[in-house]
C-alpha positions in Angstrom: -6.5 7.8 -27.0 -7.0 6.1 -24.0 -5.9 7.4 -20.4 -5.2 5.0 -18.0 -6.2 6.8 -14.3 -5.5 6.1 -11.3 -6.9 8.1 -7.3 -7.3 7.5 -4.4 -10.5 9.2 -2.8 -13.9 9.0 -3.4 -13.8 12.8 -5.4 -11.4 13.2 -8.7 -10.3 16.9 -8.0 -12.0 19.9 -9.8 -8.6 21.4 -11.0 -8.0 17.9 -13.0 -11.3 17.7 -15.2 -9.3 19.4 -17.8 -7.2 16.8 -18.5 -10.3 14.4 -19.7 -9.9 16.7 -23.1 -6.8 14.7 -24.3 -9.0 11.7 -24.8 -11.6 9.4 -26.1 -12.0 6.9 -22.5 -10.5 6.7 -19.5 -9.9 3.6 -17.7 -8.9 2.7 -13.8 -7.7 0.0 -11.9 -10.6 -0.4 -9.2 -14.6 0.0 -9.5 -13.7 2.6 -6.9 -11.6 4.6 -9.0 -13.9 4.5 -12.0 -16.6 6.0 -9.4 -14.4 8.9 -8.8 -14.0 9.4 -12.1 -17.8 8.8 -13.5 -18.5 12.0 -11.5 -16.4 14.0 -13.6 -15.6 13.0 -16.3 -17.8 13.8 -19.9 -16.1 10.4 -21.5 -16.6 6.7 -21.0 -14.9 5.4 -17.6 -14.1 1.5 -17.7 -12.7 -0.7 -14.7 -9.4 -2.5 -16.3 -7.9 -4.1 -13.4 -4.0 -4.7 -12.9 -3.3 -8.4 -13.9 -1.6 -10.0 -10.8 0.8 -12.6 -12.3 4.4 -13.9 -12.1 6.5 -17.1 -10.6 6.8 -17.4 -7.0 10.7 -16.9 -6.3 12.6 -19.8 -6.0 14.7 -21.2 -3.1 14.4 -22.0 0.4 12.9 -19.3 2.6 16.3 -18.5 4.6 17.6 -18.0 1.0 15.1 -15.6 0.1 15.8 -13.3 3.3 19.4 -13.5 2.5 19.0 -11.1 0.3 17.8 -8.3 2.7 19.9 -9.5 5.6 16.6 -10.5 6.9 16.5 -12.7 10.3 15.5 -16.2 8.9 14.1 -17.3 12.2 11.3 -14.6 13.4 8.0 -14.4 11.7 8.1 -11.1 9.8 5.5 -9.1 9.4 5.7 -6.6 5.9 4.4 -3.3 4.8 6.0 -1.4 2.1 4.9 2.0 0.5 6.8 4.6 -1.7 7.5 7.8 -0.1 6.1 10.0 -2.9 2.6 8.5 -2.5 2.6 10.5 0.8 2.7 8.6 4.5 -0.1 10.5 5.6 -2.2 8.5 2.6 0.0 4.7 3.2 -0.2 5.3 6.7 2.9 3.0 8.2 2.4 4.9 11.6 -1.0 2.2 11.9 0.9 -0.4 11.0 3.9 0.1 13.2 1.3 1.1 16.1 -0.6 -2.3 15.6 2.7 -4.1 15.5 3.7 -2.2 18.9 0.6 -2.9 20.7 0.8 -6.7 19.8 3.5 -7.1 22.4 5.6 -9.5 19.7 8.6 -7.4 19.1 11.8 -8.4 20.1 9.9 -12.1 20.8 9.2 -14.3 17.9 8.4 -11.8 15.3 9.5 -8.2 13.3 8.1 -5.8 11.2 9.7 -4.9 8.4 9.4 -1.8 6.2 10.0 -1.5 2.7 10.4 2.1 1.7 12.0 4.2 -1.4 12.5 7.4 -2.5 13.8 8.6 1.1 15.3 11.7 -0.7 13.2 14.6 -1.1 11.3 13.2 1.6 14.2 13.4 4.7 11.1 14.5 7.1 9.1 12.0 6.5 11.7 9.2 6.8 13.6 10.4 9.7 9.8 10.6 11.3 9.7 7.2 10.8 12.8 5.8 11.9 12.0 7.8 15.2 8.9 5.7 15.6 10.5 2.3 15.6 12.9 3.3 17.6 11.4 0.8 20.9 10.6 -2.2 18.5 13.4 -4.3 18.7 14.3 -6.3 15.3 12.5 -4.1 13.0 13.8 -3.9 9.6 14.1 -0.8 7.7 15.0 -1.2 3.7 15.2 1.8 1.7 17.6 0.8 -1.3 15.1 0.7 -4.8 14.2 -3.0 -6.1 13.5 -4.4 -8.9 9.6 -6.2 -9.7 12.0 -9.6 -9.4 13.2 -7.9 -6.4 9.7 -6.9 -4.4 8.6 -10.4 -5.4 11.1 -12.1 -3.7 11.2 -9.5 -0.1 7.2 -10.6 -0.5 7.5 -14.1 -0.5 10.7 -14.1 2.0 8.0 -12.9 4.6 5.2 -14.2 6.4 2.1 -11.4 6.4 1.4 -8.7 4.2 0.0 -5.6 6.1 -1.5 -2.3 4.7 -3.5 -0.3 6.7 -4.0 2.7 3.9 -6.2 5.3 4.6 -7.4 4.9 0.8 -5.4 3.0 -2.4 -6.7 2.7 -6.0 -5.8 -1.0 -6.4 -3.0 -2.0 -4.4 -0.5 -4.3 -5.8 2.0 -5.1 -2.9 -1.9 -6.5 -1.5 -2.5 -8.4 -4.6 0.8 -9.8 -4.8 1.4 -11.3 -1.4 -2.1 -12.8 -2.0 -1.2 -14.7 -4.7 2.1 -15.5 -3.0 -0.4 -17.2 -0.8 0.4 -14.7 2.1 -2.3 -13.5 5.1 -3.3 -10.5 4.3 -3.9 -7.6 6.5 -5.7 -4.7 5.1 -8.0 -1.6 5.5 -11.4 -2.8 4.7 -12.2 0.6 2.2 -11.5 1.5 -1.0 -10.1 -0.9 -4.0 -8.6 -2.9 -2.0 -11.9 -3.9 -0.3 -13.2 -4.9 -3.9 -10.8 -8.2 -3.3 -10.1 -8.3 0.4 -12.8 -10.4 2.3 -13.0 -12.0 5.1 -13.0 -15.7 3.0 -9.5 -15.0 1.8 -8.1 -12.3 4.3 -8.2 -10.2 7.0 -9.7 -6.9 6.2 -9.6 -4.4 8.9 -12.7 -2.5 9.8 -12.0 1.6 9.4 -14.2 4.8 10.0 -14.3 7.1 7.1 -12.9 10.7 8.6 -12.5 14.0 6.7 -9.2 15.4 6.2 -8.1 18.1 8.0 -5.5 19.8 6.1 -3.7 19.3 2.8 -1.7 16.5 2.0 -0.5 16.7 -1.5 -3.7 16.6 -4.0 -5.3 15.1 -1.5 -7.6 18.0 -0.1 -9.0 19.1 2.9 -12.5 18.2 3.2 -11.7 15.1 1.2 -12.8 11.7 3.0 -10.5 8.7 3.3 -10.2 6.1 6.3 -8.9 6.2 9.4 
């Protein structure tokens, strides 16, 4: 029995050891996940990346936004994350800040968030349309896609941005990279394992500790700010 792992800080939590007694290895997405998990854990740990390939979409780029009712003239800047993998961890607030402080909204560019599973989560989503709230043209799509789907809103825009606080791969990075997309992204964690300054544009961070809880991620864990 093999378990396929995946976390996000640099410390797998005490409370989940147990859960190494179900099998014979374990195996993670990132070099940095298998570290977390090497500490811990009594049974082989292996990296087994996610394998990052598909068909670009097809069609014209003002095509490809017609499906999102997406303005096919600005220069769109993306950054996507699913609701149940906690904001405080994805970190859209940098992201929108960065965009804000660029002076390009309502000029020749938007952002545009991707984001699901808005219910159970009402707090965090209506936080979140209250910070866009002075960036003309942003985007806010909350309706579930399919792979084909997230492939296509990918390719429809021009820069992929995630500035995480910690991931343990990150596919929507991997995928706008092979979509041939700049890349914009926290320069810590897995994502850092592929993100260089030859292909991207990783973003330097400062490692903080946290200060409260934010799901199973602890306080007194570490992650990047």
């Amino acid at each position: 029995n093999i378990a396929y792992f995946a976390w996000e800080l640099p410390e797998f939590p005490d409370t989940w050891v147990p859960s190494f007694d179900y099998y014979d290895e374990i195996w993670c997405p990132s070099d940095f996940t298998s570290a977390a998990l090497a500490m811990k854990s009594p049974l082989p740990v292996v990296t087994m990346p996610h394998a990052i390939g598909f068909a670009a979409p097809a069609g014209p780029p003002a095509q490809l936004r017609a499906r999102f009712a997406l303005p096919p003239e600005k220069f769109l800047f993306l950054t996507l994350f699913d609701l149940n993998s906690y904001s405080a961890r994805k970190n859209p607030r940098a992201a929108i800040e960065a965009f804000r402080r660029s002076g390009l909204a309502g000029n020749a560019a938007a952002l545009v968030l991707k984001v699901q599973n808005v219910s159970g989560n009402e707090a965090d989503f209506a936080a979140l349309q209250a910070s866009v709230r002075d960036l003309p043209g942003t985007v806010l799509l909350t309706e579930t896609l399919s792979r084909a789907d997230i492939y296509t809103l990918e390719a429809a825009c021009d820069c992929f941005v995630s500035l995480h606080r910690s991931e343990g791969f990150g596919l929507a990075v991997a995928e706008s990279m092979l979509l041939g997309k700049p890349v914009i992204s926290t320069d810590w964690s897995a994502t850092a394992e592929f993100v260089t300054p030859d292909n991207s544009c990783p973003v330097r961070a400062r490692l903080v500790t946290l200060e409260q809880n934010h799901g199973p991620y602890a306080k007194g864990s570490t992650w990047a700010d």
